[in-house]
C-alpha positions in Angstrom: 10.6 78.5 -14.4 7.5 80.4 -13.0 5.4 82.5 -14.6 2.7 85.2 -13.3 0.0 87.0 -14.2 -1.8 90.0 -12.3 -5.2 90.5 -12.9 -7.4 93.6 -12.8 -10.1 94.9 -10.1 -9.2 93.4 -7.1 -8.4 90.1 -8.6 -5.5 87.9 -7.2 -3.0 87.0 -9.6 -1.8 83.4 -10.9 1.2 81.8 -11.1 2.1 78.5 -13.5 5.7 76.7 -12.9 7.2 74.9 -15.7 9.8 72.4 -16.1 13.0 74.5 -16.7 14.7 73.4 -19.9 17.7 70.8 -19.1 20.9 72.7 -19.0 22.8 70.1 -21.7 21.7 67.1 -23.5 23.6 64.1 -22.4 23.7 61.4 -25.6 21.7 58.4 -24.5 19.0 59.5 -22.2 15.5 60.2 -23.0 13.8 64.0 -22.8 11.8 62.4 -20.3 14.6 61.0 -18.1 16.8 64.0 -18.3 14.3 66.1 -16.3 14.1 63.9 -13.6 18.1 63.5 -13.7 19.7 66.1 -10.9 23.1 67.4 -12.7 24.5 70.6 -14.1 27.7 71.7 -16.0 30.1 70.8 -13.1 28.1 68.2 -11.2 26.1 65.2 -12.0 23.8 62.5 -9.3 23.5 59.5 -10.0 19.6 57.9 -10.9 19.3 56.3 -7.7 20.7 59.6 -5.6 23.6 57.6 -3.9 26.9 59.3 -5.7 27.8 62.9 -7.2 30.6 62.7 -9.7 32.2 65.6 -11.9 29.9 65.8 -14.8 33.4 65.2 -17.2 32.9 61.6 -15.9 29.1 60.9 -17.4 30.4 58.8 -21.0 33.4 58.6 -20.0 33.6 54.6 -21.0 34.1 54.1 -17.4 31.3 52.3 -14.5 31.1 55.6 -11.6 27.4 54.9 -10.6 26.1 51.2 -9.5 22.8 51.9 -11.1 24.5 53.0 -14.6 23.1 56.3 -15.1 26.2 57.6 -15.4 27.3 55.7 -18.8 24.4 55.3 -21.3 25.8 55.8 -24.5 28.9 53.7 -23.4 29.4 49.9 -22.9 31.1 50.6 -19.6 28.1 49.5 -17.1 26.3 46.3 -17.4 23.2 47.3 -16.3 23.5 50.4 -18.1 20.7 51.6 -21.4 20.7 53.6 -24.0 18.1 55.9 -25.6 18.1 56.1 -29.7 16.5 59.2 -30.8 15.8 57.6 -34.0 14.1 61.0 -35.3 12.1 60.1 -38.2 11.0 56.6 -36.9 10.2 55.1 -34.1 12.5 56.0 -30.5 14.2 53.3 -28.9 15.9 51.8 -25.9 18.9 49.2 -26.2 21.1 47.8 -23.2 24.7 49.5 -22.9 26.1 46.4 -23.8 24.6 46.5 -27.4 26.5 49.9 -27.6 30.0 49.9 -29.6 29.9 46.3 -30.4 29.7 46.7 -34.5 25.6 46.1 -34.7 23.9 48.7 -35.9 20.9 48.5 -33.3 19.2 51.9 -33.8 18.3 53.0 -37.4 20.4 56.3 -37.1 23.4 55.0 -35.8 24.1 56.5 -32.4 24.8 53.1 -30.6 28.1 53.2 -33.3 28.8 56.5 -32.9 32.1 57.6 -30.9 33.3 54.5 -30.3 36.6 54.2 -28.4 38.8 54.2 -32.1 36.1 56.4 -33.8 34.1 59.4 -33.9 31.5 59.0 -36.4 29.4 55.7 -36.6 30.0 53.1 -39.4 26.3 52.5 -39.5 24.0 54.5 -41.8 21.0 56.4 -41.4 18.3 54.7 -42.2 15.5 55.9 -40.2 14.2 57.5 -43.2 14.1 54.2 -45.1 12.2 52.8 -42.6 10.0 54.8 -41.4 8.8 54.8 -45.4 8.2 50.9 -45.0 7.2 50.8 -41.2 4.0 53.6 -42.7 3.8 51.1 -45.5 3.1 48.7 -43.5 0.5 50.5 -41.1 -1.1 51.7 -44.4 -1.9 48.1 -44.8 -2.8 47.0 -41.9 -5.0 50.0 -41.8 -6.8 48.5 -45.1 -6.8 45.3 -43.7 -8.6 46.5 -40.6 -11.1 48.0 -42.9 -12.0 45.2 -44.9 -11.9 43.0 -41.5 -14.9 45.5 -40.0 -16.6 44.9 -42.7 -16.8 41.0 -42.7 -17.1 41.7 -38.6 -20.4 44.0 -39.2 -21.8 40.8 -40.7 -21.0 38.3 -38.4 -22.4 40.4 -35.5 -25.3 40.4 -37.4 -25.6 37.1 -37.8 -24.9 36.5 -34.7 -27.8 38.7 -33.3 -30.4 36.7 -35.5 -29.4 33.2 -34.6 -28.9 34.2 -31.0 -32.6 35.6 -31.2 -33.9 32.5 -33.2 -32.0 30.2 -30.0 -33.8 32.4 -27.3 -37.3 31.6 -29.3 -36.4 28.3 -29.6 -35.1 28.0 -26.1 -38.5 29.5 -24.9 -40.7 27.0 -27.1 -38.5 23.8 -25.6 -39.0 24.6 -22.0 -42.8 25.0 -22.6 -42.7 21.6 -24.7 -40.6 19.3 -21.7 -43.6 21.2 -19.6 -45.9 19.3 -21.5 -43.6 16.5 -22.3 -43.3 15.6 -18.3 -46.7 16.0 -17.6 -47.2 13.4 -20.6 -44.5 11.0 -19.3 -45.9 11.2 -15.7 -49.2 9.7 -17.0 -47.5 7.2 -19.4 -45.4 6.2 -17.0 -48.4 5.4 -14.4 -50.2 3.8 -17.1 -47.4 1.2 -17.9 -47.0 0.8 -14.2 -50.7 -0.9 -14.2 -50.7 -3.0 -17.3 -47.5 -4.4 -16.2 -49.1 -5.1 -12.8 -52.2 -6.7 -14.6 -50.0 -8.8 -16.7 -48.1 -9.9 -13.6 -51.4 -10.5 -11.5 -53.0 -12.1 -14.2 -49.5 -14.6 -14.7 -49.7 -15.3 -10.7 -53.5 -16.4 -11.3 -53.3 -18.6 -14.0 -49.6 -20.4 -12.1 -52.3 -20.9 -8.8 -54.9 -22.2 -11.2 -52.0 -24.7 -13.0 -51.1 -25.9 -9.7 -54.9 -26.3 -8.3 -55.6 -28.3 -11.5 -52.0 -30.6 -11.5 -53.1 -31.3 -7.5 -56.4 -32.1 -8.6 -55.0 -34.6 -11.0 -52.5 -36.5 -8.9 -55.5 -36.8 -6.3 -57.6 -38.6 -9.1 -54.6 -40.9 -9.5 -53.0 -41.6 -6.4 -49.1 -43.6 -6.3 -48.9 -47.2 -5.1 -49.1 -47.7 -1.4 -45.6 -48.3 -0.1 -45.8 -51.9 0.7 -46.4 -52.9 -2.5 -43.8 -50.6 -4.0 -41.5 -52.8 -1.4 -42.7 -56.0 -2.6 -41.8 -55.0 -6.2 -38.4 -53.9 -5.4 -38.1 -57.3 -3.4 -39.1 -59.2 -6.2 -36.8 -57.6 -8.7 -33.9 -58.0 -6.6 -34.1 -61.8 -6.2 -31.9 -63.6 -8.8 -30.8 -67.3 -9.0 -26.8 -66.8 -7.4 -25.9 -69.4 -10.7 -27.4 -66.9 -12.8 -25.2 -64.4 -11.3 -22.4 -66.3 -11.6 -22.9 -67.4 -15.1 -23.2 -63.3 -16.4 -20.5 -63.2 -14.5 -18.2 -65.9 -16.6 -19.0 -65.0 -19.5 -18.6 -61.5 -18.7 -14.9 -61.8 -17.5 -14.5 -64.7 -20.7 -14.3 -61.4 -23.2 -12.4 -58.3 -23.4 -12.7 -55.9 -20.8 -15.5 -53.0 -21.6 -17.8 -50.8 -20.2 -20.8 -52.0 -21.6 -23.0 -50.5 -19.1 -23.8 -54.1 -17.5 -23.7 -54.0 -13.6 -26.2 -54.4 -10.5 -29.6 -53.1 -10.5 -29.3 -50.1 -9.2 -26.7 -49.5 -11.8 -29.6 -49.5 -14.3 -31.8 -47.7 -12.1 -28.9 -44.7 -12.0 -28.3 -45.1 -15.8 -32.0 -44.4 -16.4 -31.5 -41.2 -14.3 -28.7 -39.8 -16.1 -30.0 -40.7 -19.1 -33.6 -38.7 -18.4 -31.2 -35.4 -17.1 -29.1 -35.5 -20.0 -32.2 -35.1 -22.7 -33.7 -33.1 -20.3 -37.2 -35.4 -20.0 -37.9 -36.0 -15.9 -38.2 -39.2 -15.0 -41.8 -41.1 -15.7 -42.2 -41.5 -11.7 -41.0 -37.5 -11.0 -43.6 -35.6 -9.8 -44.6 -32.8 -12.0 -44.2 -28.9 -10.9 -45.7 -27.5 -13.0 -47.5 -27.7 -16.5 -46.7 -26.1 -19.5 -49.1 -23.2 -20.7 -51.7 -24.3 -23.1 -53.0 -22.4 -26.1 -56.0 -21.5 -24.2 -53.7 -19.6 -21.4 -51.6 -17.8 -23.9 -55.0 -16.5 -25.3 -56.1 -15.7 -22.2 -52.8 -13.7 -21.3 -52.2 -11.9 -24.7 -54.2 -9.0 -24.4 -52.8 -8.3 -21.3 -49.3 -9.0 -22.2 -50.1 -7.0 -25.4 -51.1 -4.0 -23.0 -48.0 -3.8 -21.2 -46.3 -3.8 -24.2 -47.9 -1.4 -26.2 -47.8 0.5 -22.5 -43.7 0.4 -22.2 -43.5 0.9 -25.5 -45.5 4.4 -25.6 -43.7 5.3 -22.4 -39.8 4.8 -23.9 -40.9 6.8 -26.8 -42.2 9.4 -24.7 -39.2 9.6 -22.3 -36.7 9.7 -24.8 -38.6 12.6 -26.4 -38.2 14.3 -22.6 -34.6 13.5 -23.0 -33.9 15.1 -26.8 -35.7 18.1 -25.5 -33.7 18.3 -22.5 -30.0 17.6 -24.3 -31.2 20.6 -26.8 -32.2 22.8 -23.6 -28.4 22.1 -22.2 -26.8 22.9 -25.7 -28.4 26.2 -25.7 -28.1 27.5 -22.2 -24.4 26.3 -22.7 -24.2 27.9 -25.9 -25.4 31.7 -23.7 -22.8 31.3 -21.2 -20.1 30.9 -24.4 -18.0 34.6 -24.1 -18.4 34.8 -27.9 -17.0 38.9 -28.1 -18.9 41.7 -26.5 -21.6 41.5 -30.0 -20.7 37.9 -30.4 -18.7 38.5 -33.1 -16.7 35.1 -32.9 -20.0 32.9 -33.2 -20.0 32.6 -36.6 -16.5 30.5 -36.2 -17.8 27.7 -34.1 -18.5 25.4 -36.2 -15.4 26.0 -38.5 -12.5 24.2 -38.4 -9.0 25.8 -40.2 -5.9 23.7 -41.2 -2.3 24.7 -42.0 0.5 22.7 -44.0 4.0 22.6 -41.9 6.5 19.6 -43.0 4.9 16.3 -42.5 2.3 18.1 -40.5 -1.4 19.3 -41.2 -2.4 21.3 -38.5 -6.3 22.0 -37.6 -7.8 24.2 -35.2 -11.7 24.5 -34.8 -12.3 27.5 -32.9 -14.3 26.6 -29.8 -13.9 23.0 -30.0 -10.5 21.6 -30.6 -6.9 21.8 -32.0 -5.3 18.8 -33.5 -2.2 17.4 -35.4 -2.3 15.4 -38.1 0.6 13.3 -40.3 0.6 13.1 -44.0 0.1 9.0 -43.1 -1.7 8.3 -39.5 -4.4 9.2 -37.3 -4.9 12.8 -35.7 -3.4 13.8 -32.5 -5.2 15.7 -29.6 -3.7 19.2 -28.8 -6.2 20.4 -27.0 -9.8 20.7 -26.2 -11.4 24.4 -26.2 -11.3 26.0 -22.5 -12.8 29.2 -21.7 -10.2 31.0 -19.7 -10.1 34.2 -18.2 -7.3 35.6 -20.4 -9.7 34.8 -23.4 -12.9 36.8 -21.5 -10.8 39.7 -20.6 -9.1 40.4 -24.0 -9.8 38.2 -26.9 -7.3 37.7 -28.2 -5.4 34.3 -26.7 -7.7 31.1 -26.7 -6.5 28.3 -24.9 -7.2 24.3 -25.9 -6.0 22.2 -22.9 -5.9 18.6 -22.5 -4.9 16.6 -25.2 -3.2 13.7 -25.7 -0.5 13.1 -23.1 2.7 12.8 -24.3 5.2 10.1 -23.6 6.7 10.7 -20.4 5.5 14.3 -20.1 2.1 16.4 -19.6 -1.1 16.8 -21.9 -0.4 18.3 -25.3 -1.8 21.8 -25.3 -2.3 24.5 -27.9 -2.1 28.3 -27.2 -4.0 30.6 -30.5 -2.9 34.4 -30.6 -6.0 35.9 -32.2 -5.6 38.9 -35.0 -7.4 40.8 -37.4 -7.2 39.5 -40.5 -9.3 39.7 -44.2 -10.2 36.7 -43.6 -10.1 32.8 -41.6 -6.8 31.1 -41.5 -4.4 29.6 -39.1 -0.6 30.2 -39.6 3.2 29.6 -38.0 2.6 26.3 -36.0 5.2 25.9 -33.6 6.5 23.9 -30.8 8.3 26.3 -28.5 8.2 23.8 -25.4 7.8 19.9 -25.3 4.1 19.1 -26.2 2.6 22.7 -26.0 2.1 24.0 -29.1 1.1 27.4 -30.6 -0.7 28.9 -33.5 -2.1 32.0 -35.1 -5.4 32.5 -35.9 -6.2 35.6 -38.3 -10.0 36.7 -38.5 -12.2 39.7 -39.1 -13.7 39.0 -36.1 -10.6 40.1 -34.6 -11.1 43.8 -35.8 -11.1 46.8 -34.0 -12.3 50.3 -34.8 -10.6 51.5 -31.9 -7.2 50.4 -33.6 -8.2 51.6 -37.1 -8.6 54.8 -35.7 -5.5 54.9 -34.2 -3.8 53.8 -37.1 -5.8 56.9 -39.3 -4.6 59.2 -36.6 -0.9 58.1 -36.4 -0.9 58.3 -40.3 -2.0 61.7 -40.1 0.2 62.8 -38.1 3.4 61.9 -39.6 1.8 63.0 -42.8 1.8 66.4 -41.4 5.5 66.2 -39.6 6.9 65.7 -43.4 
């Protein structure tokens, strides 16, 4: 339909085209979608433009088109759907095959209606009904969206002041590991030297030992080795009757190991003997003497040093590493995706649990979700894992990486994220093997965005009645 208007003076005129009004309603197919179908009272083209059929045949409970246009309020097409009016509620779209099959699918009965043995539908209206619970409802939510912001208001605040207190304190701990290294640097330079003068001091005292053991065994030299000979010469000659008589009487009693034998048997015994207690032999030369009271004194203040010295630089670098663990947890902390004011800080640190059969169920925001049975240890579901999903829309937080199931992949734990009055988890499930899901219901959740839509929608049907 166009419509135009001539102006005065010279002016050229205007002309608007509307959508001309759809010849006939066909039962099943939206406003929308009747526009952009091509038909009249004789003729009818299918959606997809490849068939034109008398338009007797559109509900005729039988397939003409191959996209299915041509049967929407019939179960005739598979791939066929049907639009409910619904007026009153909430429009809908159902799949042809719901259509005659004794389910009342849309709240005012037209997916019943005209049925192959019946013209009116079995199924009541009851769009009414529920369009009466479904503003119910919305009132509610609408309330509980309000009471949510409010909570929300004060975790964003909250939020703003600790964030503001971590920046201060992030500021103060860089300038203190300034200090802190500069401090470590010179403790660290300072053990360094008493260390070295304890270890100078322990290789001057060893050369002196040795210079004074030297000096000793030059004051008392060993025998010259021909008399050593001699000795051993001497102690070797034994009457061969003698021999024989040890011998007799040795062999005229039980056998036993009574550690009789040659000479050099009882030199060797007297050598194992000496190792065993751990003495050296008398005629071993000496390495080295033991440190006398006099050394020790002479050593302790420099052994003291270096202690003192490790001991001030340990304490000093594990200061430098406190500060620079706390300096990690904060930056990490700023690179968190907390909401756009933060308003899901104050949860980290929380943890929520929910009872289902033989189950408790946990899930600390940020951190962790696990399982737990009435008897028995907890079970991994996940670790917290900032995902892109959870940056973009806040509302789906992901915990990866638990405890890997038996012959299968790491338990994980998907959270849908609502508004709620309050913190709780609810509805644990286990839709797939070892991945696990759960909802989380927070103010932080709340949206004035959506309240607003709710207080418009409300108002609206309040004025349609």
């Amino acid at each position: 339909m166009r419509i135009c208007s001539l102006l005065i003076a010279g002016v050229s005129f205007a002309c608007f085209v509307f959508a001309a009004e759809p010849p006939v309603k066909i039962k099943g197919v939206s406003p929308a979608d009747l526009r952009a179908l091509k038909f009249s009272l004789e003729e009818f083209t299918c959606s997809d433009g490849s068939k034109t059929i008398p338009f007797a045949q559109v509900n005729d409970d039988f397939c003409d088109c191959a996209d299915g246009s041509d049967e929407p309020a019939t179960p005739a097409c598979k791939n066929g759907q049907m639009y409910c009016a619904n007026r009153g509620f909430s429009s809908k779209v159902i799949p042809s095959s719901q259509v005659w099959d004794g389910i009342c699918d849309c709240c005012d009965g037209s997916d019943e209606s005209g049925g192959r043995a019946r013209e009116s539908s079995p199924c009541p209206n009851t769009c009414k009904a529920m369009a009466a619970e479904a503003r119910k409802d919305q009132i509610q939510e609408l309330e509980t969206q309000r009471e949510g912001l409010k909570v929300k208001e004060q975790y964003i605040q909250k939020a703003r002041e600790e964030f503001a207190a971590k920046r201060t304190e992030l500021d103060s701990l860089k300038v203190r590991l300034t200090t802190l290294q500069a401090e470590k640097s010179v403790a660290e330079e300072t053990k360094k030297q008493a260390e070295a003068a304890e270890s100078a001091a322990r290789a001057q005292l060893e050369e002196r030992r040795k210079a004074e053991e030297e000096a000793k065994r030059a004051a008392n030299p060993e025998p010259p080795a021909e008399e050593a000979a001699k000795a051993d010469e001497s102690a070797d000659k034994v009457e061969p009757a003698h021999i024989d008589d040890v011998h007799t009487e040795a062999t005229d009693e039980v056998p036993r190991d009574d550690g009789l034998g040659s000479a050099s048997d009882d030199v060797d015994d007297f050598d194992i003997d000496d190792e065993e207690d751990g003495s050296a032999p008398k005629d071993a030369p000496a390495t080295a003497a033991a440190s006398t009271p006099a050394d020790d004194e002479e050593l302790k203040p420099l052994v003291d040093a270096a202690k003192a010295a490790r001991e001030a630089f340990d304490k000093i670098n594990n200061e430098v590493s406190d500060v620079e663990r706390n300096i990690k947890n904060i930056e990490e902390l700023f690179e968190s995706d907390f909401g756009a004011d933060k308003e899901f800080y104050s949860l980290k640190g929380q943890c929520f649990s929910v009872n289902a059969n033989e189950y408790t169920y946990e899930l600390c925001p940020f951190d962790k979700s696990t399982q737990k049975p009435r008897s028995g240890a907890n079970t991994l579901l996940g670790n917290w894992e900032q995902t892109d999903e959870w940056k973009s829309t806040h509302t789906k937080m992901t915990y990866s990486g638990g405890l890997r199931c038996w012959s299968g992949p790491d338990r994980s734990t998907k959270v849908t994220v609502a508004c709620g009055r309050d913190n709780r988890v609810s509805d644990p499930e286990e839709p797939s093997r070892c991945e696990y899901t759960l909802k989380l219901f927070t103010p932080a959740a709340c949206s004035k965005e959506h309240a607003m839509a709710l207080e418009l929608e409300l108002e609206t049907e309040e004025a349609d009645h």
